[in-house]
C-alpha positions in Angstrom: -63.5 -53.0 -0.6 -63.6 -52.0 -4.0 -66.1 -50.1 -4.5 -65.1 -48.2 -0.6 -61.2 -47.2 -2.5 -63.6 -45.9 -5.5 -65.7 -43.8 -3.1 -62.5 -42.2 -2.1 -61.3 -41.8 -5.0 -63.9 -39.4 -5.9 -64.0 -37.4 -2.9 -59.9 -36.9 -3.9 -61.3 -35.8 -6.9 -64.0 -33.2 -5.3 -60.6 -32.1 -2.9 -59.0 -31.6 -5.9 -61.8 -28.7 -7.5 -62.3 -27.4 -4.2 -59.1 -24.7 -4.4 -59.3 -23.8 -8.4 -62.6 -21.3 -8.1 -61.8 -19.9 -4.4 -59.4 -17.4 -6.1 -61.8 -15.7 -9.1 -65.3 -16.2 -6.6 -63.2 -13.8 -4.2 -61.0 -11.5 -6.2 -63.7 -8.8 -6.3 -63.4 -8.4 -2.8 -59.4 -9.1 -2.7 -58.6 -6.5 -5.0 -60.2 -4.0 -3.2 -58.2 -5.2 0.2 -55.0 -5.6 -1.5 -55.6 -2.3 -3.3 -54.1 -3.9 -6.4 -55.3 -3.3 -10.0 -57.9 -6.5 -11.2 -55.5 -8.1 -13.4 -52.8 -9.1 -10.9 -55.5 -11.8 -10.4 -53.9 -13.6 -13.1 -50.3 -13.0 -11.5 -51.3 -15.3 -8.7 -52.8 -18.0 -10.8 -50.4 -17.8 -12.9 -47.8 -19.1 -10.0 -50.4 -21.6 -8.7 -50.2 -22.7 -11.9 -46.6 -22.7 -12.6 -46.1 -24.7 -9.8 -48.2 -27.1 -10.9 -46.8 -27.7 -13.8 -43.7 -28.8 -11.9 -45.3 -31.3 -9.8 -47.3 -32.7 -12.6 -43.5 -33.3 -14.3 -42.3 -34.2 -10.9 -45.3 -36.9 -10.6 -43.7 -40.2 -12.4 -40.8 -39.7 -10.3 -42.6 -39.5 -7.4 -45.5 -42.0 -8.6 -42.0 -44.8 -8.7 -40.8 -43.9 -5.4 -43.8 -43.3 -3.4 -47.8 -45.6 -3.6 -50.5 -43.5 -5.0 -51.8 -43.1 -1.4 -49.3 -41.4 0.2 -48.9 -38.7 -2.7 -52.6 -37.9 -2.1 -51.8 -37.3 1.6 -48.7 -35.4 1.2 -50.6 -33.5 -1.9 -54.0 -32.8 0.2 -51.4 -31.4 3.2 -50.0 -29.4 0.6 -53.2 -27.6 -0.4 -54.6 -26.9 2.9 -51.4 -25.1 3.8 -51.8 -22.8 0.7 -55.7 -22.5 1.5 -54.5 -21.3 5.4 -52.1 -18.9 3.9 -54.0 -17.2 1.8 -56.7 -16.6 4.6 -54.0 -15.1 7.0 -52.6 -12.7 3.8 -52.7 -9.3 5.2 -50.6 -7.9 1.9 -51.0 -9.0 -1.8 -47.0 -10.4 -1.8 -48.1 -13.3 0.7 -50.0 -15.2 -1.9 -47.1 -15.8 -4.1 -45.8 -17.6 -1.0 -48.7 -19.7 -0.3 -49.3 -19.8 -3.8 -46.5 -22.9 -3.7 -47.7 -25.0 -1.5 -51.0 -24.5 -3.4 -50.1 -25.7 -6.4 -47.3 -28.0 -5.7 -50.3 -30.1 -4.1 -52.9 -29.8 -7.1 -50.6 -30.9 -9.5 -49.3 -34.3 -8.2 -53.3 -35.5 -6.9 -54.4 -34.8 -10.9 -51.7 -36.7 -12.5 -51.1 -40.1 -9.9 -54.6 -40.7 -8.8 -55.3 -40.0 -13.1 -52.6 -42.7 -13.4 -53.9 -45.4 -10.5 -57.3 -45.1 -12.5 -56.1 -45.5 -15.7 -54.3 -48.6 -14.7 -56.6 -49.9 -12.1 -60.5 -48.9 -13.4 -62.7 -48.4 -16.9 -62.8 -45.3 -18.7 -66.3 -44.9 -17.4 -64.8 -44.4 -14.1 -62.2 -42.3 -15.3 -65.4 -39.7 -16.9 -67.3 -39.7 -13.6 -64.0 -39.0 -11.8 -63.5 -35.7 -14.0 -67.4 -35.0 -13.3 -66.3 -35.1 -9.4 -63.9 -32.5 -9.7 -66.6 -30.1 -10.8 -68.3 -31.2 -7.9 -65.7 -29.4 -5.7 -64.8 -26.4 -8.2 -69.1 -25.8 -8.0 -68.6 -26.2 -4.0 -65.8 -23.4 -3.4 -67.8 -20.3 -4.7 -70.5 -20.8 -2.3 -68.1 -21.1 0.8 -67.0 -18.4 -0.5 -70.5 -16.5 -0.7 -71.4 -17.5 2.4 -68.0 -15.9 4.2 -68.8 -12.7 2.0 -72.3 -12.7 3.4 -71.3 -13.9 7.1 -67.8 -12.2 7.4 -64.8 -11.6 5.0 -63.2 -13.5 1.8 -60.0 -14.3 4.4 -62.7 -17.0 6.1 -64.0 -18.6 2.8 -60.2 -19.8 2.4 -60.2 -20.9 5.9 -63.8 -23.1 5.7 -62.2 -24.4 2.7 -59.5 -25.6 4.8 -61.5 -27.1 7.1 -63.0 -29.4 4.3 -59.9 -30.3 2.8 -58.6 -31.2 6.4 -62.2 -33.7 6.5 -61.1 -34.9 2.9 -58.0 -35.6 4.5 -59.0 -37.3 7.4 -61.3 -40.0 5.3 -57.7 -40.6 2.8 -55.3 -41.4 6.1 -58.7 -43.9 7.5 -59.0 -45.7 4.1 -54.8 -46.3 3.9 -56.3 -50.2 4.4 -58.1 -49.6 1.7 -55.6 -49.2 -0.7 -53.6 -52.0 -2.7 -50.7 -51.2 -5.8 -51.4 -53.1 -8.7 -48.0 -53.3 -10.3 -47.3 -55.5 -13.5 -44.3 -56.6 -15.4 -46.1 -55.9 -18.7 -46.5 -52.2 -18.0 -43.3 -52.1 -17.1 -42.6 -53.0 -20.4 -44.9 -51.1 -22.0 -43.5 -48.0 -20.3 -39.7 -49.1 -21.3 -40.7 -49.6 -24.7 -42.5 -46.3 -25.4 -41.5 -43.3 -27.3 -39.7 -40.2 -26.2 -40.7 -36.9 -25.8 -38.7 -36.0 -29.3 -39.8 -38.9 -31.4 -43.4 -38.2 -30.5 -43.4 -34.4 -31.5 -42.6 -35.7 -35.2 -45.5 -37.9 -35.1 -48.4 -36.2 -37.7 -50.8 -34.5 -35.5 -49.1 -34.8 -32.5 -48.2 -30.9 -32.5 -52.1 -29.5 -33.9 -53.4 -31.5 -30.7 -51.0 -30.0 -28.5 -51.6 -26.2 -29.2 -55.3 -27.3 -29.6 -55.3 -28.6 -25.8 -53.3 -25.5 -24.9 -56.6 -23.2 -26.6 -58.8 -25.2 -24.5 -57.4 -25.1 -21.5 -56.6 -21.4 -22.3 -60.6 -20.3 -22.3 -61.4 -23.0 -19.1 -58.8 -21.2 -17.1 -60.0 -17.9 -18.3 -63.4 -18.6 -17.1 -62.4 -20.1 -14.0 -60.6 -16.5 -12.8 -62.7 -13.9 -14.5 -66.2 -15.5 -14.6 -67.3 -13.1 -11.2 -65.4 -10.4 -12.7 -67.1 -10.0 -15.9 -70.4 -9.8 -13.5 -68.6 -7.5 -11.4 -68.0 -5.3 -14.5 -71.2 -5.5 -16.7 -73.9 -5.9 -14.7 -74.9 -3.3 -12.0 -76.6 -3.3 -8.9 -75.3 -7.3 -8.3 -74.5 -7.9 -4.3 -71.2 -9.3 -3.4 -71.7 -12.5 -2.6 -74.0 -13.2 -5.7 -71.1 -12.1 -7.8 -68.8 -14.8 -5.7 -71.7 -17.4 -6.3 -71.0 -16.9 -10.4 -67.7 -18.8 -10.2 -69.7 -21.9 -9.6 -71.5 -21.5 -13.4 -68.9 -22.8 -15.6 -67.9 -25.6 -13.3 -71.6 -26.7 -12.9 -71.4 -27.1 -16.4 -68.2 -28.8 -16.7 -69.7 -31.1 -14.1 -73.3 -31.5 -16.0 -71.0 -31.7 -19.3 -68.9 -34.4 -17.8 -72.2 -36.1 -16.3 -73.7 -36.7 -19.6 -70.6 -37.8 -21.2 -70.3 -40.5 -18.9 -73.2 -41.9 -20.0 -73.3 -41.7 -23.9 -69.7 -41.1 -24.8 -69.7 -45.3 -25.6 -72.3 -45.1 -28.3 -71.3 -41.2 -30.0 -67.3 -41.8 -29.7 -64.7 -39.3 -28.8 -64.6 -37.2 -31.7 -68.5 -36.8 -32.2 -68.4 -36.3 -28.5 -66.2 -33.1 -28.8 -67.6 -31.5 -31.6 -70.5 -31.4 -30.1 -69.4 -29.9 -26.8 -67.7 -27.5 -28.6 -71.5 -26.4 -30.8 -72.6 -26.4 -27.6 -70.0 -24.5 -26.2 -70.5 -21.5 -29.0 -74.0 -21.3 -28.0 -73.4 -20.5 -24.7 -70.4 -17.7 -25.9 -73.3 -16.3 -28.2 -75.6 -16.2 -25.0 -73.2 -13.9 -22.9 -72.3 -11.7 -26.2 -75.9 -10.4 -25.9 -76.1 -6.9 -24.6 -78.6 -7.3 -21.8 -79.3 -5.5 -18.3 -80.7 -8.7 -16.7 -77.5 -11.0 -15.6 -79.6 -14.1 -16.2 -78.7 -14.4 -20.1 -74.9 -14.1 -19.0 -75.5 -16.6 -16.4 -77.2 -19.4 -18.8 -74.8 -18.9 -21.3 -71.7 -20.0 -19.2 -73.6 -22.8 -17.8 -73.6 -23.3 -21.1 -70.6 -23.2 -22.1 -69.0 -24.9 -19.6 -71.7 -27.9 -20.3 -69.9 -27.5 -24.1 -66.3 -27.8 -22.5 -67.1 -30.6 -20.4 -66.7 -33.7 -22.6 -63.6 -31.9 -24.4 -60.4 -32.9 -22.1 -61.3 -36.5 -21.2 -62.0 -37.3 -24.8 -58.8 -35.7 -26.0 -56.8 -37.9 -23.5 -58.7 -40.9 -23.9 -58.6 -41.0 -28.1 -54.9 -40.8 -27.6 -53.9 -43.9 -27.9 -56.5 -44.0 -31.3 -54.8 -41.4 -33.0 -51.1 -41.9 -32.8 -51.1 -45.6 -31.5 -50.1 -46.7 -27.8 -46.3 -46.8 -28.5 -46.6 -42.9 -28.5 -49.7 -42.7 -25.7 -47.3 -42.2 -22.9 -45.2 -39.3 -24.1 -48.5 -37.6 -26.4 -50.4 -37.6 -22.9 -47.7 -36.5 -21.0 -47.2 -33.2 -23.4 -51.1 -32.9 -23.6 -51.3 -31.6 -20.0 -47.9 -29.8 -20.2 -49.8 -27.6 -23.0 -53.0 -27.7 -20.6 -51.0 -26.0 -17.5 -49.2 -24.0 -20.0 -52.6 -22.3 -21.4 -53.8 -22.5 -17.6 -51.1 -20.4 -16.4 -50.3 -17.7 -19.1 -53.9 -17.1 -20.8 -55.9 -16.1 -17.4 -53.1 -13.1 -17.2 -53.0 -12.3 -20.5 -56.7 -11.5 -20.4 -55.8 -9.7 -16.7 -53.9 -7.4 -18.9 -56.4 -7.2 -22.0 -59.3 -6.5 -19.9 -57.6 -3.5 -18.2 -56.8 -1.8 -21.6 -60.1 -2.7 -23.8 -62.9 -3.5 -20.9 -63.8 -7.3 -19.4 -66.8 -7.2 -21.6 -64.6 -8.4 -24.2 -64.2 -12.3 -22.5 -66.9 -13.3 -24.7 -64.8 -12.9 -27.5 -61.7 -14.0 -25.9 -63.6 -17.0 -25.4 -64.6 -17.5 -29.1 -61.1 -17.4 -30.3 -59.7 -19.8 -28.4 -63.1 -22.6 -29.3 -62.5 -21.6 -32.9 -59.1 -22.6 -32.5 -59.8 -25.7 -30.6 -61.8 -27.5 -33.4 -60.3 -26.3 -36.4 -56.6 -27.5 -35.2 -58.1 -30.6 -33.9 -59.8 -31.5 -36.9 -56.5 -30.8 -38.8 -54.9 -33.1 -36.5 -57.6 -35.7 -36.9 -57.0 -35.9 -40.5 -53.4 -36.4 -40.1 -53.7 -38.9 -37.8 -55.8 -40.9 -39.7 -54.0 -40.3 -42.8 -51.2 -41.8 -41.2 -53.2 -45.1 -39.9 -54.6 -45.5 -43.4 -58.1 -44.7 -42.0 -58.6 -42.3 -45.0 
């Protein structure tokens, strides 16, 4: 029984990167249909991500009144609603509708079935489960090739559809499956934590926060404009191979995550994310390089997205480390409020950048934010450990 609720766990997890690289694999195409400028892109990922921000607050609410299992249902519904409505959108307005449901639904899967793993499996499980959402995110682009290829951007929404609706199918069979572990001593533990405010004054708790938000703020940036940057420095590339690019950084993020998994237990969190982010510089040097042939460029965000991989599960798991487990709760909790923060706002900004200055800058938009990400985190390491006695 076990190991069957496990299995579809990780498919919820593959459902869950299937939506996030539909929308840069197709904009190429979208823009020109719309007949909108490339950079309201980020408008409309911007909203999917607002609105998961609000379900991810939403979430412990929800996560008391409702089991794990029927927030993935309601959640999975959610997303094949938005992934229907964006393939019906005859006008560019209509996303920002669909964009709700499409986000609402995102949101709430991450942070409850996060939560039923934390409390129920190893952290082992918990790195192959963020391995699995690359499987789905590496998935999307393809569908989406293929529609380019076999008919328009409008169906590789709809096929998507159809596999969330499969996904879906397999959650409301295993509903058996499914058993809430509850405990009086994480009750307590939750009654006993820190707030929000106490926790911000905590030394290191702010660096990490705006260090998550840099991350996130080059992942998310790579997720939309990945194709794009193809699009718009390398000539003579067909459509659909252009759509196929969106899968590079989150093959990486799934190779990254992969390896992780196996070796994170003997290099620790810390080693683990300063190497990701080396390796992650590499692959930003790799796509700075001023070549015709789009292989280099295609490499280096393999590459870099390999680099990324390790970084947010290591940040959320050494929480507890760093500032201790009475402030775990609330630290966590304002990690991923900076991660959707840097998801939703960063994508757009570069939308706008990118139309003044050319999208061959992303390399370097890139570079700022993975310079950012280690120095603040290593200014928050020392903090932390300064204020453990660990130095």
């Amino acid at each position: 029984m076990g190991s069957l609720i496990l299995a579809v766990i990780y498919l919820i997890f593959i459902s869950l990167g299937l939506p996030d690289s539909l929308l840069g694999s197709g904009w190429p195409m979208m823009q020109t249909d719309f007949g909108v400028p490339s950079s309201y892109a980020g408008y409309v990922s911007m909203t999917i991500s607002f609105m998961t921000i609000i379900s991810a607050l939403l979430s412990p609410r929800m996560i008391r009144k409702l089991h794990t299992k029927w927030i993935v249902i309601i959640s999975i519904l959610m997303t094949i609603v938005g992934l229907w409505g964006f393939s019906v959108s005859g006008e560019y307005w209509m996303l920002f509708l669909f964009a709700i449901p499409y986000g609402l639904g995102a949101g709430a899967i991450d942070a409850s079935v996060n939560h039923y793993v934390a409390n129920n499996y190893s952290s082992s499980v918990m790195n192959f489960l963020h391995c699995f959402y690359g499987v789905g995110a590496v998935i999307s682009p393809y569908i989406m090739a293929l529609a380019l290829r076999r008919a328009r951007w409008n169906e590789g929404y709809r096929w998507t559809a159809f596999v969330q609706a499969g996904i879906l199918l397999v959650c409301i069979l295993s509903l058996p499956l499914w058993k809430q572990k509850e405990g009086d001593s994480g009750e307590d533990e939750i009654k006993n934590s820190a707030g929000i405010r106490e926790t911000l004054r905590v030394p290191g708790v702010v660096l990490t926060l705006i260090a998550f938000y840099a991350y996130c703020s080059g992942e998310a940036t790579c997720f939309l404009w990945t194709p794009s940057y193809f699009a718009g420095t390398k000539a003579g590339l067909s459509n659909e191979l252009i759509a196929s690019f969106g899968s590079l950084i989150f093959g990486g993020l799934m190779l990254g995550r992969l390896i992780s998994g196996f070796v994170s237990n003997k290099l620790g969190d810390r080693l683990l994310i300063r190497i990701g982010i080396a390796v992650e510089l590499i692959g930003i040097i790799l796509v700075f390089i001023p070549v015709a042939n789009y292989m280099v460029a295609a490499v280096g965000f393999v590459i870099i997205g390999t680099g990324m991989g390790p970084v947010y599960p290591a940040i959320q798991h050494m929480t507890p480390y760093n500032f201790g487990k009475r402030y775990s709760a609330a630290a966590i909790g304002l990690q991923m409020a900076s991660a959707y923060v840097g998801t939703t706002f960063m994508p757009m900004v570069f939308g706008v950048l990118q139309e003044h200055i050319g999208i061959v800058f992303m390399p370097g938009y890139l570079l700022i934010f993975a310079v950012l990400n280690i120095a603040l985190l290593e200014m928050a390491y020392r903090k932390a450990d300064k204020k453990n006695g660990r130095v």
